[in-house]
GUTOR-917992 format. One line per field, with one value per residue: residue number from 1; x, y, z of N, C-alpha, C, O, CB in turn. Coordinates in Angstrom, 1 decimal, m for minus. Glycine has a CB too. Layout:
<lumros>
n [NUM;...]
n.X [X;...]
n.Y [Y;...]
n.Z [Z;...]
ca.X [X;...]
ca.Y [Y;...]
ca.Z [Z;...]
c.X [X;...]
c.Y [Y;...]
c.Z [Z;...]
o.X [X;...]
o.Y [Y;...]
o.Z [Z;...]
cb.X [X;...]
cb.Y [Y;...]
cb.Z [Z;...]
</lumros>
This chain:
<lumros>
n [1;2;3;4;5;6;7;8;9;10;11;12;13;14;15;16;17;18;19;20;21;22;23;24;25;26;27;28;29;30;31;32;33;34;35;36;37;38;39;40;41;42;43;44;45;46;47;48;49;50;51;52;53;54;55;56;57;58;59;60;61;62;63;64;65;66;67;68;69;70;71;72;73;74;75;76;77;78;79;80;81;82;83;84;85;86;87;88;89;90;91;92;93;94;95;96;97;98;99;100;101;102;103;104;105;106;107;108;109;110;111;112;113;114;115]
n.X [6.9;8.5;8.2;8.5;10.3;10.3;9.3;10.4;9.3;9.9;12.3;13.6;13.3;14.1;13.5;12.3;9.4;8.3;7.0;6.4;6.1;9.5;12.5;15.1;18.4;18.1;18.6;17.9;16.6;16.7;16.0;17.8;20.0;21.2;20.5;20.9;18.9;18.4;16.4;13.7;10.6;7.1;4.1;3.9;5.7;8.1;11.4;14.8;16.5;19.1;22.1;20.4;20.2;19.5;17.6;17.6;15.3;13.2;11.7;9.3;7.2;9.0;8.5;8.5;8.1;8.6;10.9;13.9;14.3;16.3;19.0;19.2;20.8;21.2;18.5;17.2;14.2;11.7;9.7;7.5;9.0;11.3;10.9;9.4;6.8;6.7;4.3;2.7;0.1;m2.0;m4.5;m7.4;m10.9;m13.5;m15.8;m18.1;m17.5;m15.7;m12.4;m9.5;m6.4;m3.8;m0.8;2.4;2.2;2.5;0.5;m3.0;m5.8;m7.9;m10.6;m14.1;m14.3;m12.3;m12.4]
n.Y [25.8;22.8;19.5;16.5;13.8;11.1;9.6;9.7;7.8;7.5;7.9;5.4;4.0;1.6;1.6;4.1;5.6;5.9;9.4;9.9;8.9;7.3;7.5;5.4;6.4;8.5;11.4;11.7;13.3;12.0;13.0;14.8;13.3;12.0;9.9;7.8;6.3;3.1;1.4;1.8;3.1;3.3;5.5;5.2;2.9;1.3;1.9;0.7;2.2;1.7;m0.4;m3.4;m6.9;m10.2;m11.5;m9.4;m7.5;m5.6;m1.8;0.1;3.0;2.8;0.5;m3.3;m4.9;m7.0;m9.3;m9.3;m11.1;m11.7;m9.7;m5.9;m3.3;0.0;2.4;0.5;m1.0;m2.3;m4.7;m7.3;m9.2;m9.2;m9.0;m10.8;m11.3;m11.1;m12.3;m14.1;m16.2;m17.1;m18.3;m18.9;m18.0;m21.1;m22.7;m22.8;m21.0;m21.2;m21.1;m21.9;m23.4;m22.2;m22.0;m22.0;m22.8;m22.8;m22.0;m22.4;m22.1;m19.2;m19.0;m18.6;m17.1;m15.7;m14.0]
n.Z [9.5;9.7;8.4;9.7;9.0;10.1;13.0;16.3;19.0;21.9;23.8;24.2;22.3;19.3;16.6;14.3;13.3;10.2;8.5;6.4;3.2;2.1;0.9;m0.5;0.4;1.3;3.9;7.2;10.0;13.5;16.4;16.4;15.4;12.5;10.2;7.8;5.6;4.2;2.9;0.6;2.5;3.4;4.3;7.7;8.2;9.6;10.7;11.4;13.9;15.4;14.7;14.3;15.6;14.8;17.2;18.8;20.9;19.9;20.0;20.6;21.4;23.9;25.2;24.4;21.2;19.5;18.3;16.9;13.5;11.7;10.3;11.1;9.6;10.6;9.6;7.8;6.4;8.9;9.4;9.0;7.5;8.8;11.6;14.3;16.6;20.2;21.4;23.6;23.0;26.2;26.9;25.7;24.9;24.3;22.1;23.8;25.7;27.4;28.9;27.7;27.8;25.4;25.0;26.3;29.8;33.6;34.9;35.8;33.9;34.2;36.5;36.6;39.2;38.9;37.1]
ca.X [7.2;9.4;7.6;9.5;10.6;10.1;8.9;10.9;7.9;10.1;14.0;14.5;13.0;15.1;12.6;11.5;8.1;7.8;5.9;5.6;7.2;11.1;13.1;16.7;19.4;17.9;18.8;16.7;16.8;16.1;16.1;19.3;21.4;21.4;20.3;20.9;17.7;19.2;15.7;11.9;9.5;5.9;4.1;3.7;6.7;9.6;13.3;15.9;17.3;20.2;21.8;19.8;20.8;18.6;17.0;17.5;14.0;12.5;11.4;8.4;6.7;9.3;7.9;8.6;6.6;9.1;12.4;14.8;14.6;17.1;19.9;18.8;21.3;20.5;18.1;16.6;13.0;11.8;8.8;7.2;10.3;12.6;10.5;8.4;5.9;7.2;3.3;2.4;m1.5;m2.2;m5.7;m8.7;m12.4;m13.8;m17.2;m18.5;m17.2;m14.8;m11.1;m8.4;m4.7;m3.3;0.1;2.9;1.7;2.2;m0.7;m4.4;m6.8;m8.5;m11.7;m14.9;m14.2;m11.1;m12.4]
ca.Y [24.6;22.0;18.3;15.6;12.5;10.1;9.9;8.6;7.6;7.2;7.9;4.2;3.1;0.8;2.1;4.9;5.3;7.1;10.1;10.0;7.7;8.1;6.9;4.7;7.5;10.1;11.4;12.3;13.4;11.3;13.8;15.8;12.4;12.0;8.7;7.5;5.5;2.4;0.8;3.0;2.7;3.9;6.2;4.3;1.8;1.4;2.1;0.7;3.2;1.4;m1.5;m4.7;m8.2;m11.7;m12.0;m8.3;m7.0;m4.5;m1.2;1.2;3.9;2.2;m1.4;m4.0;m4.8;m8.0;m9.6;m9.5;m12.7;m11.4;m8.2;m4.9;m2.5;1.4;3.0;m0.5;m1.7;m3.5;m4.9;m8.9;m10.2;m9.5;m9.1;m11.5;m10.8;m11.9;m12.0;m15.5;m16.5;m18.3;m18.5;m17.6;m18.8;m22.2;m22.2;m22.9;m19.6;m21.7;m20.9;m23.3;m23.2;m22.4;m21.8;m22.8;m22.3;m23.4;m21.8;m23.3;m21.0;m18.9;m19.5;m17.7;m16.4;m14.8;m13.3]
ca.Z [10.2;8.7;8.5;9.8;7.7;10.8;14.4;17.2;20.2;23.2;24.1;24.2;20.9;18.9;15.6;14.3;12.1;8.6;8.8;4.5;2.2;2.3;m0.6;0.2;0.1;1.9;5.0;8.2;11.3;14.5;17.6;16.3;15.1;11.0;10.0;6.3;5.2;3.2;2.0;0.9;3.2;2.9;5.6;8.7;8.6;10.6;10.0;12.5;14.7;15.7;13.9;15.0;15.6;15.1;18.8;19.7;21.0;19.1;21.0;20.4;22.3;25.4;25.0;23.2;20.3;19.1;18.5;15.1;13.4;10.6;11.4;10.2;9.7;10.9;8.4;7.0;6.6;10.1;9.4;8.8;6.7;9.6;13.2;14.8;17.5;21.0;22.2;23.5;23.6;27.2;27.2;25.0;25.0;23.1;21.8;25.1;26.7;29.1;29.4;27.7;27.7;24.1;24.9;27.6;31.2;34.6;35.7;35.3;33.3;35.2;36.8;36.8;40.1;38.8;35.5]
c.X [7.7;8.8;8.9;9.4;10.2;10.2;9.2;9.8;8.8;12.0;14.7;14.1;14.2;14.8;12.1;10.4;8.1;6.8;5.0;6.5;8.7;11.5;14.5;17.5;19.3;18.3;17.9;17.2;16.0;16.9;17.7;20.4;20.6;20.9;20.0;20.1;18.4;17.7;14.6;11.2;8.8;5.5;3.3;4.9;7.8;10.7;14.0;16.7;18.6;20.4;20.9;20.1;19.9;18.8;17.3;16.1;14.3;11.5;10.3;7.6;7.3;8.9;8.4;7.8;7.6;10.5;12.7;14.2;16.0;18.1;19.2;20.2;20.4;20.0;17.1;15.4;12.9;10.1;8.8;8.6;11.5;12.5;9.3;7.9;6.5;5.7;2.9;0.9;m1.6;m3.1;m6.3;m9.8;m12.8;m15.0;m18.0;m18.5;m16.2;m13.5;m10.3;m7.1;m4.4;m2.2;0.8;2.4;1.8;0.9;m1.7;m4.9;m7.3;m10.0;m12.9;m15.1;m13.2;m11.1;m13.1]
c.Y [23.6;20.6;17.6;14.4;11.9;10.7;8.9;9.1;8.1;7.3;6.6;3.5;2.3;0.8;3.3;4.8;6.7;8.1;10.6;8.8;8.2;7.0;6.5;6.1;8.6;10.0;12.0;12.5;12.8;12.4;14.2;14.9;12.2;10.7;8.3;6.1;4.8;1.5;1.8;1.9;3.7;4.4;5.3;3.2;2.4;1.2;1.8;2.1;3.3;0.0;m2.9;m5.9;m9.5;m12.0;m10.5;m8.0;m5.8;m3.4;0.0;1.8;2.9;0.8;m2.2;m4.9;m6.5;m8.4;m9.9;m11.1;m12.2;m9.8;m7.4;m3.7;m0.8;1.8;2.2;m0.6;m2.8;m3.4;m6.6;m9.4;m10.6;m9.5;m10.5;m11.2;m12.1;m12.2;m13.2;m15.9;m17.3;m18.8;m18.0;m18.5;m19.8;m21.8;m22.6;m21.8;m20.1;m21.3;m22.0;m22.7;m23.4;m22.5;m22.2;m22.2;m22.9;m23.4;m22.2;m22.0;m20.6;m19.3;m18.4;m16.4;m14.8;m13.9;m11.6]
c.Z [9.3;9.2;9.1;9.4;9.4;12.4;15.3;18.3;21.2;22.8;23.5;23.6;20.0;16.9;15.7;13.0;10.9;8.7;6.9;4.0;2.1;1.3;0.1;m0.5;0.5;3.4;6.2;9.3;12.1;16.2;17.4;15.7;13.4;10.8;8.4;6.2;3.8;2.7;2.1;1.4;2.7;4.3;6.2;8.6;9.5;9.8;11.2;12.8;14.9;14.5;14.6;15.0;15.8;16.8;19.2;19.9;20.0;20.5;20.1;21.3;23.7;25.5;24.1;22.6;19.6;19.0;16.7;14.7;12.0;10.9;10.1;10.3;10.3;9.8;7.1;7.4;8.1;9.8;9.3;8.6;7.8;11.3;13.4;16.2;18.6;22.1;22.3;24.1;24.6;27.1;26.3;25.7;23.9;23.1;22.8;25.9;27.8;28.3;28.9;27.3;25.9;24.2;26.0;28.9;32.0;35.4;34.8;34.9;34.7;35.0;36.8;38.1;39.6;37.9;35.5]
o.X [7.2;8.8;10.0;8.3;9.7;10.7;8.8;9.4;8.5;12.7;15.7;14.3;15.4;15.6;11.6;10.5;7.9;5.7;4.0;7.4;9.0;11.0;15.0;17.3;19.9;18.3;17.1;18.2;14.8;18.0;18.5;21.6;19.3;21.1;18.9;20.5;18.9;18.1;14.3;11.2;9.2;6.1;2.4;4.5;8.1;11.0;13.9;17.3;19.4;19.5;21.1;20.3;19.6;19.8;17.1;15.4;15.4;10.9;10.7;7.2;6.5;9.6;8.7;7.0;6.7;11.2;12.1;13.9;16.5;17.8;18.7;20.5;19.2;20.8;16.6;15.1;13.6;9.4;9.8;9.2;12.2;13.4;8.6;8.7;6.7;5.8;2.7;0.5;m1.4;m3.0;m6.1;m9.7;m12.5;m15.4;m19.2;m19.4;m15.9;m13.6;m10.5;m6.8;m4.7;m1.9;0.2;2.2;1.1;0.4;m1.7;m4.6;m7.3;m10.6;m12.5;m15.7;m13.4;m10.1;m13.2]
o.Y [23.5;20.5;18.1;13.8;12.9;11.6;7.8;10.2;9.3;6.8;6.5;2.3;2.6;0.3;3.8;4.1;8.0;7.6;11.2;8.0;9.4;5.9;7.1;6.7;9.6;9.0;12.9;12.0;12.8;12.3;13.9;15.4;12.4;10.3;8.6;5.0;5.3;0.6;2.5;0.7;4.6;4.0;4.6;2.4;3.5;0.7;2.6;2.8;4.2;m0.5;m3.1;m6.2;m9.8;m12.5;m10.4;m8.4;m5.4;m3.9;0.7;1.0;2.3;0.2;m1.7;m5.6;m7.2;m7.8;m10.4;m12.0;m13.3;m9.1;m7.7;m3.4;m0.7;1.9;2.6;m0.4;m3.8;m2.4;m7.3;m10.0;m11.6;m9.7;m10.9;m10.7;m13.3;m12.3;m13.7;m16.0;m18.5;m20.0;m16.8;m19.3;m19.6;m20.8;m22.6;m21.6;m19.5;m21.3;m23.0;m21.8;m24.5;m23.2;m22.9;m21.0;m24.0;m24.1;m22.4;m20.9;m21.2;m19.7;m17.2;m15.3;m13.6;m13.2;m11.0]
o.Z [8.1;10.4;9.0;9.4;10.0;12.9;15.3;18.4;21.5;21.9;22.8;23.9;20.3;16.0;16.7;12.0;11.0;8.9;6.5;4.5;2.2;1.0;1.0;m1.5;0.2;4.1;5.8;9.7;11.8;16.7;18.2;15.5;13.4;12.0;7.9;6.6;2.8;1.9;3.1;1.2;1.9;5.3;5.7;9.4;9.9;8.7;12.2;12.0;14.8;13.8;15.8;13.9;17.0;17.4;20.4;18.9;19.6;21.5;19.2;22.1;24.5;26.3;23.0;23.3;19.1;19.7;15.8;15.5;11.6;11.9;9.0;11.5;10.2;8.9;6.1;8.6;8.4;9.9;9.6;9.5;7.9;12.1;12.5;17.0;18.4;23.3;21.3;25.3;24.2;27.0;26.0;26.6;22.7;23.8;22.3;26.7;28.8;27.1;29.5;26.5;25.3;23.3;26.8;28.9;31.8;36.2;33.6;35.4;35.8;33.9;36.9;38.0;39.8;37.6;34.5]
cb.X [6.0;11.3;6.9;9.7;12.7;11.0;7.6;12.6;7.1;9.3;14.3;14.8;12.3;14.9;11.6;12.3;6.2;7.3;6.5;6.0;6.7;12.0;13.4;17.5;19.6;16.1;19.9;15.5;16.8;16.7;15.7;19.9;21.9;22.9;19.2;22.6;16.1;20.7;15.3;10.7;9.6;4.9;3.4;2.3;7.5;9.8;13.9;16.9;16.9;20.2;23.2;18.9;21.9;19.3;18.1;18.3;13.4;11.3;12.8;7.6;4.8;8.5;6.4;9.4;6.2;8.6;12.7;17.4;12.8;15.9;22.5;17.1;21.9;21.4;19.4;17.3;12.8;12.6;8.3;6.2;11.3;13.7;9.5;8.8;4.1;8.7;2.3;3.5;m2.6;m2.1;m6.0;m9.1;m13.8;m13.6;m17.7;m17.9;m18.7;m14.8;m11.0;m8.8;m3.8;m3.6;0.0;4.5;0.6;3.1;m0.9;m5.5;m8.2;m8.3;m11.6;m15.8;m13.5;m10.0;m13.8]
cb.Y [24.2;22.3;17.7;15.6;12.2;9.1;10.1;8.6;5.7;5.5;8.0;3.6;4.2;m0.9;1.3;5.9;5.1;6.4;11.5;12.0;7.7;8.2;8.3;2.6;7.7;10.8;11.9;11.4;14.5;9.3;12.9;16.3;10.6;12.3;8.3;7.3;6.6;1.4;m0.8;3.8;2.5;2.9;7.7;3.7;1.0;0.2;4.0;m0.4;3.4;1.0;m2.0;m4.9;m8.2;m13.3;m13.6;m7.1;m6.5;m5.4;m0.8;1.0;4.1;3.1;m1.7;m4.5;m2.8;m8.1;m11.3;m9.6;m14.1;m11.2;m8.0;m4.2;m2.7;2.4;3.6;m1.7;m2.4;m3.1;m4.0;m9.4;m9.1;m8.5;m7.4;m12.8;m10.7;m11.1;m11.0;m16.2;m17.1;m18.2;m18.2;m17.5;m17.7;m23.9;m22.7;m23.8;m19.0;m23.9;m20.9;m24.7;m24.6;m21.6;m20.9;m22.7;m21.9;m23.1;m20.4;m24.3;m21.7;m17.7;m20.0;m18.5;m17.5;m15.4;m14.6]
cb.Z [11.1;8.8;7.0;10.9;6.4;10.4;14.6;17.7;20.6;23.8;25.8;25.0;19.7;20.0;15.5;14.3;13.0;7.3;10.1;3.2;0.3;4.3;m2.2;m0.8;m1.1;1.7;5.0;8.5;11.7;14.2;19.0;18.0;16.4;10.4;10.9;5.7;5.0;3.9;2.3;m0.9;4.7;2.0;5.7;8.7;7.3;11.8;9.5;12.0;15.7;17.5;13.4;14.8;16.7;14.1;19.9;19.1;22.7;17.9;21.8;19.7;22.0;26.6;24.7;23.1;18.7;18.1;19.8;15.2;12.7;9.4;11.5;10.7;8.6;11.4;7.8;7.0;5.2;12.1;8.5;7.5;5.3;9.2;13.6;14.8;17.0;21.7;21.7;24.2;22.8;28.5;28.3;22.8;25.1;23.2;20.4;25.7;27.5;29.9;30.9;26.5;28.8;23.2;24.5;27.6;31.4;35.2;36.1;36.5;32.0;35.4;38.0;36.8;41.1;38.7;34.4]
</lumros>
């Protein structure tokens, strides 16, 4: 059985993840299409699948996990330097245990009722 240099999650990933360290200049397969890896990553990162464009989402296992802030070409490092997390905190708990708005919201925290 032949290892595979990287693991695409989901059909409609927009990333695939390193399954060892891969060196710039090598080539891999992504579900039967060739993909020329242009920066090393280490096992567990991501490699753009497609090229990417500042504000494209980012796609893993079907979801998305963030948006470009920087373009990646196909085969480049996607990690910190060039994603940012599109995850926005509404609500946590203060040291009281009550409910406060951290982030934008029309809606009121929820209530004990609702928790």
């Amino acid at each position: 059985m032949t290892a595979h240099a990287v693991l695409l999650l989901h059909p409609d990933d927009t990333i695939v993840v390193a399954c060892r360290a891969i060196q710039a200049g090598e080539t891999v397969d992504v579900a039967g299409t060739p993909l020329l890896v242009r920066t090393s990553v280490a096992l567990g990162h991501k490699l753009a699948r497609t090229d990417l464009r500042a504000g494209d989402r980012v796609f893993r296992y079907g979801a998305p996990i963030g948006s470009m802030t920087h373009t990646a070409q196909a085969g480049e490092h996607v990690h910190l330097h060039n994603l940012q997390s599109d995850y926005l905190h509404t609500y946590t708990l203060d040291s009281g245990n009550d409910f406060v708005t951290t982030g934008p919201t029309d809606d009121p925290p929820p209530t004990e009722d609702h928790v």
